[in-house]
Structure formats: C-alpha cells, structure tokens
C-alpha positions in Angstrom: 15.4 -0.5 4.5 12.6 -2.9 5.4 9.9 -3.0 2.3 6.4 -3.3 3.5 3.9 -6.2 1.8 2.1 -3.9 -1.0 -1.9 -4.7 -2.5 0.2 -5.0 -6.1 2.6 -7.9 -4.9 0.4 -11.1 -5.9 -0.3 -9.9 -9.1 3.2 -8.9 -9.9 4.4 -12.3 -7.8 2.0 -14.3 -10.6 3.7 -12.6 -13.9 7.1 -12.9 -12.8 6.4 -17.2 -11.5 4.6 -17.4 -15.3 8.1 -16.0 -16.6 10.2 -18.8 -14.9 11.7 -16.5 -11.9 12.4 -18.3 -8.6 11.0 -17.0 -5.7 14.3 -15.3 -4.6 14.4 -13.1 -7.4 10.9 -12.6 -7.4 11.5 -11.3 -3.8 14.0 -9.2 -4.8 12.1 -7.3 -7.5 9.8 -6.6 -5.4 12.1 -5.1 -3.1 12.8 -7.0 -0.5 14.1 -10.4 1.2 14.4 -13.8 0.6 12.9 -13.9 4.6 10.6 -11.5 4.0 9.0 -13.4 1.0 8.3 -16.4 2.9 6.7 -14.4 5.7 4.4 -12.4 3.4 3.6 -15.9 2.0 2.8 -17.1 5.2 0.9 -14.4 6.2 -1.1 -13.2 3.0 -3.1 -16.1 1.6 -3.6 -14.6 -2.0 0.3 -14.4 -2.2 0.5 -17.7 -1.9 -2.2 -18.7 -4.4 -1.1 -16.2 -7.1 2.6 -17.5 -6.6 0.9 -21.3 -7.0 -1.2 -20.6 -10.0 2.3 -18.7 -11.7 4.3 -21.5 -11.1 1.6 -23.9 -12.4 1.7 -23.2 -16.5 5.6 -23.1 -16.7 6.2 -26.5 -13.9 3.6 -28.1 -16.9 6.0 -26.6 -20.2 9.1 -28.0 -18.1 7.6 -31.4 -17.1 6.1 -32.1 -20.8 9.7 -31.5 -21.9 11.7 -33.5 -19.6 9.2 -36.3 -20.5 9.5 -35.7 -24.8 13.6 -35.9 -24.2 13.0 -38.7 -21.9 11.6 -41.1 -24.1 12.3 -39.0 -27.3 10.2 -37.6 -30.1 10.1 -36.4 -33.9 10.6 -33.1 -35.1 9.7 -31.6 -38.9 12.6 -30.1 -40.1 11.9 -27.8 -43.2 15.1 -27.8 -45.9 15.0 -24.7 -48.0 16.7 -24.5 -51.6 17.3 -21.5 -52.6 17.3 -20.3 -56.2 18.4 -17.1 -57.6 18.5 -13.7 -55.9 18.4 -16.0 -52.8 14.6 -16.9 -53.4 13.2 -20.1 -52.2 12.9 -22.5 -55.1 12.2 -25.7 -53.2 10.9 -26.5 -49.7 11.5 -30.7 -48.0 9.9 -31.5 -45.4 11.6 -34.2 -43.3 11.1 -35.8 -39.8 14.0 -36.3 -38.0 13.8 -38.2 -34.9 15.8 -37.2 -31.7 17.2 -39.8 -29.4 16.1 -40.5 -26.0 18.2 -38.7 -23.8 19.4 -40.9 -20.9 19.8 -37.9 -18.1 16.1 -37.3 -18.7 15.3 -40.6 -18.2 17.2 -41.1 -14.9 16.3 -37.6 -13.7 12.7 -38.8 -14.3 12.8 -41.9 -12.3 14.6 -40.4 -9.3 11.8 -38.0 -8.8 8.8 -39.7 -10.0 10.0 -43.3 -9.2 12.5 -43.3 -6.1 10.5 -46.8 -4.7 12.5 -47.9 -8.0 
C-alpha cells in the first residue's frame, strides 16, 4: 500500500529529527518508504526545511559533546552523607575531571581535519 505525502508530514518530520530519529525511521512512522521519503523531500520544499531545522538543535547537542570528550572537561560531583533515618547530614561538592577521550579526538580530526 503506497502512502500518499500528507499537509501534517513536515511538522511531524521536524519533532521526530528534534528527537534524534534518522530519516528511515522517520519514513516509516509516517507510513511509508525509505524511497518514498527522499522523493517527497525532493519534491516538497517545506519537507526538506522542517527536516533541516529538526536535525539542526540535536547535530549542535552531539557535536558540543564529541568536542567536551575530545579535549575533556570537569564535572561537579555532589557526595551526600547521610545521617539518621537516611537524612542528608552533609553535602561535598567536588570537581572531578574526566580524561580526554582519544576516539573523540581521532573521530574529530577525520571529519573536521582530513587535509591532516
């Protein structure tokens, strides 16, 4: 059964790019191909800029923290003593840094650097 491209699809395309699905699923919530997708996109130019401006907020989240494990960062960590009847009875704050992680880094210079 072929599905036919609905007024509703950009919108629903947009929420389901903002919650990290690939286009393959989000053809196939809506009902239909993989093939069929990239023909509406071709053909429906509001598909393709709903699909775009999805995408856009999430590629930022993932690219921020490929770059944070790439060169490595601090975190707060709160410790929490507990006194009785399992109240909290002291709070520490500490920083704890985490290490550079070397798959970030190389994964980052193959696709930002390949001239490297």
């Amino acid at each position: 059964m072929k599905t036919k491209y609905l007024p509703d699809f950009p919108e629903r395309a947009k929420k389901m790019a903002e919650e990290g699905l690939l286009d393959d699923q989000i053809a196939g919530q809506l009902g239909g191909g993989t093939a069929a997708f990239c023909r509406y996109q071709e053909q429906h130019r509001e598909l393709r800029e709903a699909l775009k401006e999805g995408k856009r907020r999430p590629n930022e989240e993932v690219e921020a923290a490929l770059f944070k494990s790439a060169v490595g960062y601090t975190v707060q960590e709160r410790h929490v003593e507990l006194g009785p009847e399992q109240k909290p009875r002291k709070i520490t704050v500490v920083d704890r840094y985490i290490q550079p992680n070397t798959t970030s880094q190389i994964f980052w210079l193959k696709n930002r650097m390949r001239d490297k």
